[in-house]
C-alpha positions in Angstrom: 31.5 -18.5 8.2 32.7 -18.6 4.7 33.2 -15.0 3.8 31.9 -16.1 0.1 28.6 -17.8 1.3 28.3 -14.7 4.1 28.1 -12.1 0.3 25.8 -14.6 -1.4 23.8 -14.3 1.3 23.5 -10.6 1.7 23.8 -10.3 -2.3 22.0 -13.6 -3.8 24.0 -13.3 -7.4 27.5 -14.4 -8.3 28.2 -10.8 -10.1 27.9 -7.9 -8.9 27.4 -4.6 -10.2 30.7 -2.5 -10.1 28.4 0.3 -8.8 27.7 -1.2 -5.7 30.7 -2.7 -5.2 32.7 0.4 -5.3 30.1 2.1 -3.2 29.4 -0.6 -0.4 33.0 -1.8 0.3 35.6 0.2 -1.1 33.9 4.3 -0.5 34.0 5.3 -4.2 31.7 6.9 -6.4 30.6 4.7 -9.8 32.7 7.5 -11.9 35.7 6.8 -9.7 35.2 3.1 -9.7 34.8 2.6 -13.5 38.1 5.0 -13.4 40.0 2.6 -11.9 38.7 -0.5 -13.7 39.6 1.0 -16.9 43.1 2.0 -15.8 43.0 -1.8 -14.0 44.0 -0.4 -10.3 41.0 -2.0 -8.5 42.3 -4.7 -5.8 40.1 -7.0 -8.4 39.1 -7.9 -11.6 36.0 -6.4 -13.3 34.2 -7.7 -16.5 31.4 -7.1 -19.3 29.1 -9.3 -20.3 29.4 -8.3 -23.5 31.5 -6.8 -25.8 30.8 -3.1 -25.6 32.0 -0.3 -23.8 27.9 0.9 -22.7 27.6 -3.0 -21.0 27.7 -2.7 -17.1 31.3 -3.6 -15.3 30.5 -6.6 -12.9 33.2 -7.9 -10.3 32.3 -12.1 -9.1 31.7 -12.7 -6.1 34.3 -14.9 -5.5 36.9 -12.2 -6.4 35.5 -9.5 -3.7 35.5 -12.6 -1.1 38.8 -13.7 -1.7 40.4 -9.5 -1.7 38.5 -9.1 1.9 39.9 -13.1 3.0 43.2 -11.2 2.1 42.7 -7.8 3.6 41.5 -9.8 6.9 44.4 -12.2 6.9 47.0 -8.7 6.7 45.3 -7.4 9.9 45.0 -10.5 12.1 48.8 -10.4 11.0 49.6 -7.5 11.8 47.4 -7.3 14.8 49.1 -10.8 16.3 52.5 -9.2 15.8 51.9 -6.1 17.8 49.7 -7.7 20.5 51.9 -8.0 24.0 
């Protein structure tokens, strides 16, 4: 299964909140999660849907599907290489 269509499943929306991303699949707090967006060290884009620093930090879904497509590929990689 498509990892994308697999998150719009469980999600329904194309953006999600940086709150529950952070939370759900990377094990940060919402503090430490807007920390890193503003320093721009998360493994993804984030964005506002407006211009103002009180709108909420959204990451697409398509961003967070492609960064665990990528985490998965390193594994299976790494796990095909040690395997006897």
């Amino acid at each position: 299964m498509n990892t994308a269509f697999a998150l719009m499943a469980v999600h329904g929306q194309a953006l999600l909140p940086l709150e529950d991303v952070g939370a759900q699949y990377l094990g940060i707090s919402d503090k430490e999660a807007r920390r890193r967006a503003g320093l721009n060290t998360l493994p993804f884009p984030t964005m506002r849907l407006m211009d103002s620093q009180k709108a909420p930090l959204f990451v697409r879904l398509e961003d967070l599907a492609r960064y665990i497509d990528d985490l998965a590929e390193t594994a299976r990689s790494t796990w095909e290489r040690s395997a006897v």
